[in-house]
N, C-alpha and C positions, 0 to 999 in steps of 0.2 A: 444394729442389734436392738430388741425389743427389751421389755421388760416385762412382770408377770406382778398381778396381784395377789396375796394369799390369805384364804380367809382358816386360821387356825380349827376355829369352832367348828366348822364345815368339814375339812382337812381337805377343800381342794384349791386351786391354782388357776387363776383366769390371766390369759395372754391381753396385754393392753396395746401395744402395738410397737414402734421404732420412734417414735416424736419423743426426744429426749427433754424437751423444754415441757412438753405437757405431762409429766412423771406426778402421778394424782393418786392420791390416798381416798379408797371410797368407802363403797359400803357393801357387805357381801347382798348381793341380790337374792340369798336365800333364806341368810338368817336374821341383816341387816347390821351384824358385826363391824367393826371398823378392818379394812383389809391392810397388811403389811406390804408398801411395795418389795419387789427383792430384784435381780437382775435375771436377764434372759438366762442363765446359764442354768438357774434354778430347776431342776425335774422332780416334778411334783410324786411322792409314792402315790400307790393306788389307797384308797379310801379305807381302805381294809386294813394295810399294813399301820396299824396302830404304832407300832416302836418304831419303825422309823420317823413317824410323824412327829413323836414324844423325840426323836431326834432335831427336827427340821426344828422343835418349839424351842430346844433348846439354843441352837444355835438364832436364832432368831431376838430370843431375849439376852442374848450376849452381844449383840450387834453385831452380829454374822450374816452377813444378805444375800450369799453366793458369789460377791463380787469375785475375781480373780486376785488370789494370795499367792505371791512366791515366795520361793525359800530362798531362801540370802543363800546358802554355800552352793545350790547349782545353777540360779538361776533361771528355774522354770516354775511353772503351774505349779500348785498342788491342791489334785480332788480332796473335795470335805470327804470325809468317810462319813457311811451311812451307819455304824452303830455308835450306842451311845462312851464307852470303853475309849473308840477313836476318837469320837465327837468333843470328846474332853481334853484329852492330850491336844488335839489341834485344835483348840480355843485359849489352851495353855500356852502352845507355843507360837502364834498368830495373834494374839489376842494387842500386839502392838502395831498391826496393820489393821 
């Protein structure tokens, strides 16, 4: 599994590749921002979609990277939600993983 760099400023998502030893913090090639790494599972919105972005920012400044969170009582995945309402509640109640 890959991993993706994110330039906020920008609001788009550049794939870095599967080299997990080479996991590199750059610089957006557009704006020359410092880029966030996050993990492959990360799906970038489209450039337009402003709130969800204002989503992705939040969870990002919360130490949210996309990694895989499970819930302790089923023992599976659980999707970040993409509005900010859910975005809150699941950094409330994930916010120890």
């Amino acid at each position: 599994m890959g991993h993706k760099n994110v330039c906020i400023n920008c609001q788009k998502a550049y794939n870095m590749g599967m080299n997990h030893e080479d996991i590199r913090e750059g610089n957006c090639p557009e704006c020359g921002m410092k880029m966030i790494p996050v993990s492959h599972r990360f799906r970038p919105p489209k450039k337009t979609e402003n709130k969800k972005w204002e989503v992705v920012k939040y969870y990002l400044s919360n130490g949210f990277f996309y990694h895989h969170i499970k819930d302790a009582g089923c023992n599976s995945w659980v999707p970040y939600p993409e509005d900010m309402r859910g975005a809150k509640e699941f950094v409330k109640k994930y916010r120890a993983q």
